[in-house]
PAVEXVEX-622357 format. One record per residue (C-alpha): residue in three letters; residue number from 1; x, y, z. Coordinates in steps of 0.05 Angstrom, whole numbers, plus 32768, in hexadecimal, padded with zeros to 4 digits. Example, Ala and Ser with C-alpha at 12.3 -4.5 7.8 and 13.67 -1.06 7.14 Angstrom:
2
NODE  res    n    c1    c2    c3
NODE  ala    1  80F6  7FA6  809C
NODE  ser    2  8111  7FEB  808F
This chain:
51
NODE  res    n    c1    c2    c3
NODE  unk    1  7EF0  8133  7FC1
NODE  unk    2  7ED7  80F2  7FD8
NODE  unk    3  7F0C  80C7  7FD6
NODE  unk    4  7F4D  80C7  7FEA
NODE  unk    5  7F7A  80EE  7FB4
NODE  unk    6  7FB8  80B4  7FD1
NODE  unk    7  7F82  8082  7FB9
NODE  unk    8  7FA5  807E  7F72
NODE  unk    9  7FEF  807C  7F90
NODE  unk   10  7FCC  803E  7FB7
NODE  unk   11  7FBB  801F  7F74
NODE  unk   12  7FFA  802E  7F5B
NODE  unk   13  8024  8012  7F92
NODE  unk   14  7FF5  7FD6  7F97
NODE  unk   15  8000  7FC4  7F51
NODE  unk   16  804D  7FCB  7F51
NODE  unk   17  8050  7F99  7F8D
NODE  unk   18  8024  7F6A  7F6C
NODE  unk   19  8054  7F65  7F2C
NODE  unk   20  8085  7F59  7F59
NODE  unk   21  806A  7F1A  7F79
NODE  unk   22  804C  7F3B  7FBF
NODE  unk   23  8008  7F17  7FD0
NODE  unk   24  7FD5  7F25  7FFA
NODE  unk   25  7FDD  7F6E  7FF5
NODE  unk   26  7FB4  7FA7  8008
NODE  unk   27  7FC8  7FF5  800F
NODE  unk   28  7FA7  801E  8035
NODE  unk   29  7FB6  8076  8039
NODE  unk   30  7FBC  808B  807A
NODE  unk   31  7FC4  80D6  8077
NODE  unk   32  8007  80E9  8056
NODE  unk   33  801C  809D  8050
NODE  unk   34  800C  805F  8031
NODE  unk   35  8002  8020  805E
NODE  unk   36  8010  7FE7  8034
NODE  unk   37  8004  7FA1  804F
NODE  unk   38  801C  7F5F  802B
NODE  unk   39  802B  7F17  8046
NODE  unk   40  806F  7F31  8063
NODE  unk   41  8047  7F58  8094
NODE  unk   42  8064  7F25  80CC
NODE  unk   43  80AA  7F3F  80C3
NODE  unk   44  8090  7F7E  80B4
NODE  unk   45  8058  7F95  80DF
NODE  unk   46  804C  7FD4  80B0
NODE  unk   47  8072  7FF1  8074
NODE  unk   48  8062  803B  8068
NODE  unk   49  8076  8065  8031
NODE  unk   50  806F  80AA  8033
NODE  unk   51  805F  80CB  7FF7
C-alpha cells in the first residue's frame, strides 16, 4: 500500500476544520498520529490527535 492508510482520516479531519472556519490548514500523519497545522499554530506549536 502506497499511501498512507491515515491519509483518509487526514481528509476527514481537514475537512471538519475547514467547516468550522480554520484556515490555512494542512494535516499531515505522522505514524500513529495526525499533525494538523492551522493559523493558530503560534499558540499552538502542534496539535496531535491520536487516532
Amino acid at each position: 500500500m502506497s499511501e498512507n492508510p491515515l491519509k483518509w482520516t487526514c481528509d476527514t479531519v481537514e475537512n471538519e476544520l475547514r467547516s468550522k472556519g480554520y484556515n490555512h490548514l494542512k494535516t499531515a500523519a505522522r505514524g500513529s498520529h495526525i499533525v494538523i497545522y492551522t493559523e493558530l499554530t503560534e499558540q499552538f506549536p502542534w496539535v496531535l490527535a491520536k487516532w
